[in-house]
C-alpha positions in Angstrom: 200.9 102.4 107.2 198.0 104.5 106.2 195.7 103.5 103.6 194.1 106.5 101.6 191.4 105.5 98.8 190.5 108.1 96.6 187.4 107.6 94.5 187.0 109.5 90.8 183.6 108.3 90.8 182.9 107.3 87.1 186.1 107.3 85.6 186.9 104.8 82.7 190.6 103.4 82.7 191.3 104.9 79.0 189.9 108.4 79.9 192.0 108.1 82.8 195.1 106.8 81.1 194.9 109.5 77.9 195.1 112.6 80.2 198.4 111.2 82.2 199.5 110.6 79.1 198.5 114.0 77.7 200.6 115.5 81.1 197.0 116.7 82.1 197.2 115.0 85.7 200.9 115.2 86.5 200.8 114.0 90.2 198.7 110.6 89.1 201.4 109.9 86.2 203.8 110.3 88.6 202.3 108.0 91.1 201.5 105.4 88.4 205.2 105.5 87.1 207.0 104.7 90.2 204.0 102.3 91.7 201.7 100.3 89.2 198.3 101.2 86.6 196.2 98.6 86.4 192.3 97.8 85.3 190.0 96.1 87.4 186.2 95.2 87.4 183.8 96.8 89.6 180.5 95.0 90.2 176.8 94.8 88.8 175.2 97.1 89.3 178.0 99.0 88.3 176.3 101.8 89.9 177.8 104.5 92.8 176.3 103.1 95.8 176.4 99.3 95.3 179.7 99.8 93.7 181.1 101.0 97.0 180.7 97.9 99.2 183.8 96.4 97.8 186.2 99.5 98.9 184.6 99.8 102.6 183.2 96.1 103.1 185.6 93.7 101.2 181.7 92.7 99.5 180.0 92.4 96.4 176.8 94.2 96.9 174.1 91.6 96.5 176.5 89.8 99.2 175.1 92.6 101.8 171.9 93.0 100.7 172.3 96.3 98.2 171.4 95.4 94.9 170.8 98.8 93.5 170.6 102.2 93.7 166.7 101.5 93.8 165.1 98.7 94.8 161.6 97.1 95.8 161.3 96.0 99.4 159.1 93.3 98.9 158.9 91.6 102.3 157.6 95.0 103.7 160.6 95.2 106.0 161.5 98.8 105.8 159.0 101.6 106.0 160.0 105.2 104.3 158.2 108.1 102.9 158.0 106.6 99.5 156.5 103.3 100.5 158.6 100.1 99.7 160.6 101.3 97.0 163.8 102.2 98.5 166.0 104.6 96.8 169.3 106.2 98.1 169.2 108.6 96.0 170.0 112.1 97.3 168.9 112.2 100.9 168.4 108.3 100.8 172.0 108.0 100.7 172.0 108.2 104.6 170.2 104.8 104.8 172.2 102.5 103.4 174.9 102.1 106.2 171.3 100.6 108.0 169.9 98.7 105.3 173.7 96.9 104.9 174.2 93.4 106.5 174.8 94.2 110.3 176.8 91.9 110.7 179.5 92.9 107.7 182.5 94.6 109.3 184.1 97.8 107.5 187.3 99.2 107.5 186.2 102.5 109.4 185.6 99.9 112.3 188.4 98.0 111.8 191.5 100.6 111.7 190.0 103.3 113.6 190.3 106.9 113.6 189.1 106.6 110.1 187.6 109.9 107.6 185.7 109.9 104.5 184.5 112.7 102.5 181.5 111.8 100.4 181.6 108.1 101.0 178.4 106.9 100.4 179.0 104.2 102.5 180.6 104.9 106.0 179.7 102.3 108.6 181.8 102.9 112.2 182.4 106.8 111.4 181.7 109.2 114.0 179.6 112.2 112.6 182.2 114.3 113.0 184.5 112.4 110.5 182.0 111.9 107.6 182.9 115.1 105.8 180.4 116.2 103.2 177.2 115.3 105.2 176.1 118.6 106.9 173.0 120.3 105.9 175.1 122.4 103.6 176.4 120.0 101.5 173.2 118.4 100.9 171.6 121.9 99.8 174.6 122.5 97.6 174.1 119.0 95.9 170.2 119.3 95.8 170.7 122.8 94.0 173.5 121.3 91.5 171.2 118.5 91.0 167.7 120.0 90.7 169.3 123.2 88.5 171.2 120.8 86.2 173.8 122.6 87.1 176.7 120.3 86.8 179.6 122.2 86.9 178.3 122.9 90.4 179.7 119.4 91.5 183.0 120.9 90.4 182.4 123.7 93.1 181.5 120.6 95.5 184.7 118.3 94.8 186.7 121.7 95.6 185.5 122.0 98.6 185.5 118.6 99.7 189.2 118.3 98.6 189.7 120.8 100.7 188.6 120.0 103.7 189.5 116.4 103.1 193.3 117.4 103.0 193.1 120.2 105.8 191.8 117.6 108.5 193.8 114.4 107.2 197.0 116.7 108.3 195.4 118.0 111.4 194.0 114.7 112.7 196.0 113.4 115.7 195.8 110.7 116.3 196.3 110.2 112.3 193.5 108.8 110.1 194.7 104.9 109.7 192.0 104.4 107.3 190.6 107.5 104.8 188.1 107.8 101.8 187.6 110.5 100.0 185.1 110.1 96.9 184.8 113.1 93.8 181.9 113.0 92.3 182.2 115.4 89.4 183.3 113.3 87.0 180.9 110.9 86.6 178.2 114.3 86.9 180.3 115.7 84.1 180.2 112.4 82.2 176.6 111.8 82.3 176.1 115.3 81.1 178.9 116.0 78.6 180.5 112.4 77.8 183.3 110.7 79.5 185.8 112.1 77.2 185.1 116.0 77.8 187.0 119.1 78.7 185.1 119.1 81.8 185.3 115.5 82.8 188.9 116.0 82.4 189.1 119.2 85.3 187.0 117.2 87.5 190.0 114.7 87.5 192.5 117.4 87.4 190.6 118.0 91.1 191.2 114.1 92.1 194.8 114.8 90.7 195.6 118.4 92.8 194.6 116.5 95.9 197.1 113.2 95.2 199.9 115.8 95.0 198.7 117.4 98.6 198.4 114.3 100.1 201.8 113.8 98.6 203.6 117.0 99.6 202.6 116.7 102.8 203.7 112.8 103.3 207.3 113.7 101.9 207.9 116.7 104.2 206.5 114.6 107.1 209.1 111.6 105.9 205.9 109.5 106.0 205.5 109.1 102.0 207.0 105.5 102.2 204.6 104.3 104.5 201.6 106.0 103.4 198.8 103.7 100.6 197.4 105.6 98.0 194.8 104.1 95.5 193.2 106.0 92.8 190.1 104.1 91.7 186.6 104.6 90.5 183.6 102.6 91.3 182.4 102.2 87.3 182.9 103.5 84.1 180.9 105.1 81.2 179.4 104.9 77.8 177.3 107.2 75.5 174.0 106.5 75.2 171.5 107.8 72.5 168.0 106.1 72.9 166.4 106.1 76.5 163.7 103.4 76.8 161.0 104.0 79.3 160.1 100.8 80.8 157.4 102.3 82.5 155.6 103.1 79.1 156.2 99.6 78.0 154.6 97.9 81.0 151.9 100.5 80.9 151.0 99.6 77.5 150.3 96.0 77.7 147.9 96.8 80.9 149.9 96.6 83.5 150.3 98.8 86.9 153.8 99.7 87.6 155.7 101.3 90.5 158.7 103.6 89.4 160.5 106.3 91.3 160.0 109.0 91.9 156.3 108.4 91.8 155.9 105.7 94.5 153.9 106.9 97.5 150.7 105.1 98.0 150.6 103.0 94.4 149.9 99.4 94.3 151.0 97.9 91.1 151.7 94.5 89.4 155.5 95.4 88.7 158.3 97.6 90.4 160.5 99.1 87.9 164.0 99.9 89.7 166.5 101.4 87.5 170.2 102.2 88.5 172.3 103.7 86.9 170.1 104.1 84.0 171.1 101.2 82.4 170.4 98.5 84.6 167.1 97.7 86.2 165.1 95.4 88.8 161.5 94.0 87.6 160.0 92.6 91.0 156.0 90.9 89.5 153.3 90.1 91.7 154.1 93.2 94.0 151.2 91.3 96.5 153.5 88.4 97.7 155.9 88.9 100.0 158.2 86.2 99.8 160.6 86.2 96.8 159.5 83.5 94.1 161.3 82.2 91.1 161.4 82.4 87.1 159.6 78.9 86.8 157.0 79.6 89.3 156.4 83.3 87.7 156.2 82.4 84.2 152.9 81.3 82.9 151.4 84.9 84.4 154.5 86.8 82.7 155.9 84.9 80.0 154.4 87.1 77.2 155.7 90.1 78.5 159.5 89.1 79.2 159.1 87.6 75.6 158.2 90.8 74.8 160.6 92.9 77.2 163.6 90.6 75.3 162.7 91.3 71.6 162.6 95.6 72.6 166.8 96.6 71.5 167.4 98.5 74.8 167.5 94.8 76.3 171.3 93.6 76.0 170.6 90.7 78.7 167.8 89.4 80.5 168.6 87.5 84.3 166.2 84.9 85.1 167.0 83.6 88.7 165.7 80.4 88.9 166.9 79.4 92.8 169.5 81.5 94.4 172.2 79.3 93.0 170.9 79.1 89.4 170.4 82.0 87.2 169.3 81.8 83.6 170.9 84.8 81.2 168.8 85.4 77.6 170.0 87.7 74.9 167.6 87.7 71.7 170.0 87.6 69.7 172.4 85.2 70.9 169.8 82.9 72.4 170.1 81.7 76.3 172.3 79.8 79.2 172.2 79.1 82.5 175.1 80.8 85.4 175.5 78.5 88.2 177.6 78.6 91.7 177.6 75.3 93.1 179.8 73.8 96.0 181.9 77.5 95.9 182.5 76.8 91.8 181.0 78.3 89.0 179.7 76.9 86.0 178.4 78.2 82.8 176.1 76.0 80.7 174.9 77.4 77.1 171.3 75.8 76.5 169.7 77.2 73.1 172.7 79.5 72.4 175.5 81.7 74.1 174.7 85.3 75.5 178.1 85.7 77.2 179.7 84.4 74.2 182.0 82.3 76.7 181.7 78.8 75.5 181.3 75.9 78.1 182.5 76.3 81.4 182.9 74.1 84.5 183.9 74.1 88.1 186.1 77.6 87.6 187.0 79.2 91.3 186.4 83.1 91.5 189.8 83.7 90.5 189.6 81.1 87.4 186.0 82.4 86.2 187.5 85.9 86.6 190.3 84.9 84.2 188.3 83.4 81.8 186.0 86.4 81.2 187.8 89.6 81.4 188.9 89.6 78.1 185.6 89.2 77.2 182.6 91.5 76.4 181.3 91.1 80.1 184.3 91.0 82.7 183.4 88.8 85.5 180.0 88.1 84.8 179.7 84.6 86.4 180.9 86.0 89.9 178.9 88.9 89.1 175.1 87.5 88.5 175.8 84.5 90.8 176.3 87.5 93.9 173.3 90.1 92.1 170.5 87.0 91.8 171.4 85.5 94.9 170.5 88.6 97.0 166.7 88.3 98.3 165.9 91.7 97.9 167.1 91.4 93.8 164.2 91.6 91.3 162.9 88.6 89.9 164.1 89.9 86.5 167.0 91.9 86.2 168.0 93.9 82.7 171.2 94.5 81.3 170.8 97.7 78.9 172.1 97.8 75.1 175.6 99.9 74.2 174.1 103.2 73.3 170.9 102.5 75.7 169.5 102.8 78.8 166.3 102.5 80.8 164.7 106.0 82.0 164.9 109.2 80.6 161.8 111.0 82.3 162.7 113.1 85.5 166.4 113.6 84.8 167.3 117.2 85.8 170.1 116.7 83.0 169.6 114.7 80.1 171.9 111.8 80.2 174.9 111.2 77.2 176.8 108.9 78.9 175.3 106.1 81.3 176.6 103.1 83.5 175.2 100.2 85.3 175.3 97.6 83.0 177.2 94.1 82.6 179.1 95.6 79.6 183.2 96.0 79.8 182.8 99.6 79.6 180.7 100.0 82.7 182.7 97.3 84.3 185.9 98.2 84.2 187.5 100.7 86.2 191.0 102.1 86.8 193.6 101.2 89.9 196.6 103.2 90.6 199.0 102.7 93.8 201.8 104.9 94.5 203.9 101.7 95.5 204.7 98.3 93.5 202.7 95.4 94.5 203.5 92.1 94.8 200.2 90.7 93.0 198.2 92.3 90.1 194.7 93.3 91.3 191.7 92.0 90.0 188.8 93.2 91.2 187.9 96.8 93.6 186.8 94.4 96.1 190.3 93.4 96.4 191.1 97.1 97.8 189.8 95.9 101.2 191.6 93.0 102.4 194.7 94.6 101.0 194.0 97.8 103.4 193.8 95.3 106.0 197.0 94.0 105.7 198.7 97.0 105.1 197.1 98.3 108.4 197.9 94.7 110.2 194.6 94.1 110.9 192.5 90.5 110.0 191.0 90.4 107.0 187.1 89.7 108.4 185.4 86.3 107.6 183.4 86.4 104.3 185.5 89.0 103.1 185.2 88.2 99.1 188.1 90.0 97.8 192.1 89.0 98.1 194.5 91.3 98.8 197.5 92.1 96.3 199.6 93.3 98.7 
C-alpha cells in the first residue's frame, strides 16, 4: 500500500474546511467525504522545518535535536559561514538531514524507493529523488524570496506538482513512500492573510494534484490501496505589531547576535526567531555547556522581568533541568511543566499561564486530551520535548495573538505569522482518502501509521501512534 503525504505548508483547518465547503477544492471534498477530516496539533515551534520531523521521523523536533528554524550552537559543534548561529533558512535547508539525530530512522530509509518534492527534511533519499533541489529551484526561490515576489511560489508549487506526479507514475519500481510539500500557501499567508484569494489558489494547486494522483490510481485499479494524507505542518494568524527583540536587548546594554547579521560577533545573547513568533534567548554566549534558569538568574533576572512585562510576550519558558520547565505569563502569573517517570505533570505556583488547572501523572495521550480544547493544544508534551533539547535556548518566547518577534529584513512584510504555542499556530488539518480505525491526534502520528500501512516496524523511540 503506498503512502503519499502531501504537505499545504501553512494551512489552518478552517481555511481549509471553508473552501471544500465553498466547492473551491473539489478533489479534497471528495477525499474527505468518503475517508475522514480531522484536526490535529503540530509541534512547537510550529514552524516549517521543525514541524516536519513528525511526518518523516515519527519525532517531535526537540526529540532530534532541531529546535528551530534558527538556533545558537552553543557547544561550538558545527562550524558554517555565519558562525554558530545555525539557520536553515534558504540554502541552510540542506543541513538539517546532518544536524538530525543520526541515529533517528526515516521513512525514506525504511520503505524504500521513496520521492519527495520540497521536503525539507529527506534523510535516505538518493539525489535523484529529492525533486526541487537543483540549482534552479533554489534561484527560482531566492528570486521569489528576495523580490517579494510571492505569487512566484505559485509558479514554484506548479512546477513541482508537476514533476512530482509525472515521476510518481513513471517510477518502477513504484515509490512505497512519497512527500510532496507546497509551499505557497503559507508564502501567500504571511503576505496576504490566511483567508485570501491567493492563499485559496495555492491550495487549489495542493487540490489539482490529489485529483492526479487520483485519476491515475483509479485507472491503474490501485486507488484502494493507495494512502493519501493532506496535512500542513502549522497554521496562521494575523499579526499587527512586530517587536524587535534585538532593539530591546540593545537598549538595556547588551550585545546580541541575530540573523542575518552573525559572522564574526560576540555577544551576551543570541536572539533566534522562527517563525516570527517564537524565539530562542541563549545568555552568556561564552560558556559552552548549557546552564539552567536558577543558575542564570541573578546576572539576567532584570531583563526577563523586563522581557515579560513588553505585550509581544504571551509566554515565557524557563527550563530549570531538562525535565522541569517553568512557564510565566504576566498576566496570568507562573507554573511549572514537568515529565517525570514518562508522565507529565502541571503544577500552577503564583498563578495559571496555561489556564489548565492542576494536573498529575497524565500519559501523552491523557495530557493531549486534557489540553486540546484549550488555548494551547498539547502544550505539556510540547515544552517538555522543546526544553529538553540541549541545543534549546535557555529562554524561549511564546509571541502575543496579533504579535510577533522580527520585522527588520523581511523581503515581504509579514500579516499573518506562526510559531507560537497558541491553537491557531498549533493546529493543523488531516485528511485521508480512506476511514481509519482511530481518530488522529497529533502529525507525528502520520509516521508509525505509514509504517504500518507499508508493513514495516514502527522504529524504537518513535513518539507518535499510528491510527491505522
Amino acid at each position: 500500500m503506498p503512502v503519499i503525504i502531501l504537505v499545504a505548508d501553512g494551512a489552518r483547518p478552517d481555511t481549509l474546511a471553508q473552501a471544500m465547503d465553498a466547492g473551491a477544492l473539489p478533489s479534497l471534498a471528495r477525499m474527505a467525504a468518503e475517508g475522514g477530516r480531522y484536526v490535529v496539533t503540530s509541534v512547537f515551534p510550529a514552524v516549517t522545518g521543525p514541524a516536519y520531523t513528525p511526518f518523516v521521523l515519527g519525532r517531535f523536533p526537540g526529540s532530534v535535536g532541531l529546535p528551530g528554524l534558527r538556533w545558537f550552537d552553543r557547544a561550538r559543534t558545527i562550524t558554517r559561514m555565519f558562525g554558530h548561529a545555525i539557520s536553515y533558512v534558504g540554502s541552510g535547508v540542506r543541513f538539517i538531514d546532518g544536524d538530525i539525530d543520526p541515529s533517528t530512522p526515516s521513512l525514506f530509509q525504511l520503505a524504500p524507493p521513496g520521492l519527495s518534492a520540497l521536503s525539507v527534511v529527506r534523510r535516505g533519499l538518493l539525489s535523484r529523488d529529492q525533486l526541487g533541489t537543483s540549482p534552479l529551484y533554489a534561484l527560482r526561490g531566492a528570486i521569489a524570496h528576495f523580490r517579494g515576489d510571492v505569487r512566484g511560489w505559485l509558479d514554484i508549487d506548479r512546477r513541482i506538482g508537476h514533476e512530482f506526479t509525472s515521476r510518481l507514475h513513471a517510477m518502477q519500481p513504484p515509490s512505497a513512500f512519497a512527500l510532496a510539500a507546497f509551499m505557497g500557501v503559507d508564502k501567500m499567508s504571511h503576505a496576504q492573510g490566511h483567508d485570501s484569494a491567493a492563499t485559496i489558489e495555492a491550495l487549489q494547486i495542493v487540490d489539482s494534484v490529489a485529483a492526479a494522483i487520483r485519476s491515475r490510481a483509479e485507472s491503474l485499479g490501485t486507488w484502494q490501496d493507495t494512502h493519501i494524507w493532506v496535512t500542513s505542518d502549522h497554521g496562521h494568524s494575523p499579526v499587527h505589531h512586530h517587536d524587535e527583540l534585538v532593539a530591546f536587548f540593545s537598549d538595556r546594554g547588551r550585545s546580541t547576535v541575530a540573523h542575518p547579521l552573525t559572522i564574526g560577533l560576540r555577544g551576551d545573547v543570541a536572539i533566534m526567531v522562527s517563525g516570527n513568533a517564537m524565539a530562542h534567548l541563549y545568555l552568556d554566549l561564552q560558556d559552552r555547556t548549557r546552564k539552567f534558569w536558577p543558575r542564570l538568574a541573578p546576572k539576567w533576572t532584570e531583563d526577563i522581568a523586563a522581557l515579560l512585562q513588553r505585550p509581544s510576550v504571551d509566554l515565557m519558558m524557563l527550563p530549570h533541568s531538562t525535565a522541569l520547565c517553568e512557564v510565566r505569563s504576566a498576566a496570568r502569573g507562573s507554573a511549572f511543566v514537568e515529565l517525570r517517570n514518562d508522565k507529565y505533570h502541571y503544577h500552577p505556583s503564583d498563578g495559571d499561564p496555561l489556564g489548565l488547572g492542576d494536573l498529575n501523572g497524565l500519559s501523552s495521550e491523557e495530557a493531549h486530551e486534557a489540553t486540546f480544547a484549550s488555548a494551547y493544544p498539547d502544550a505539556l508534551v510540547q515544552i517538555a520535548q522543546i526544553t529538553a533539547c540541549a541545543r534549546s535556548g535557555d529562554v524561549l518566547l511564546s509571541a502575543t495573538p496579533g504579535w510577533d518577534f522580527r520585522r527588520r529584513f523581511e523581503p515581504v512584510p509579514h500579516v499573518s505569522t506562526h510559531g507560537a504555542l497558541t491553537r491557531d499556530h498549533m493546529l493543523v488539518p488531516l485528511i485521508t482518502n480512506h476511514p481509519v480505525p482511530r481518530t488522529p491526534r497529533r502529525t507525528v502520528d502520520l509516521m508509525p501509521s505509514a509504517c504500518v500501512a507499508l508493513g514495516v516496524d514502527v522504529p524504537a523511540g518513535v513518539e507518535g501512534a499510528s491510527f491505522l
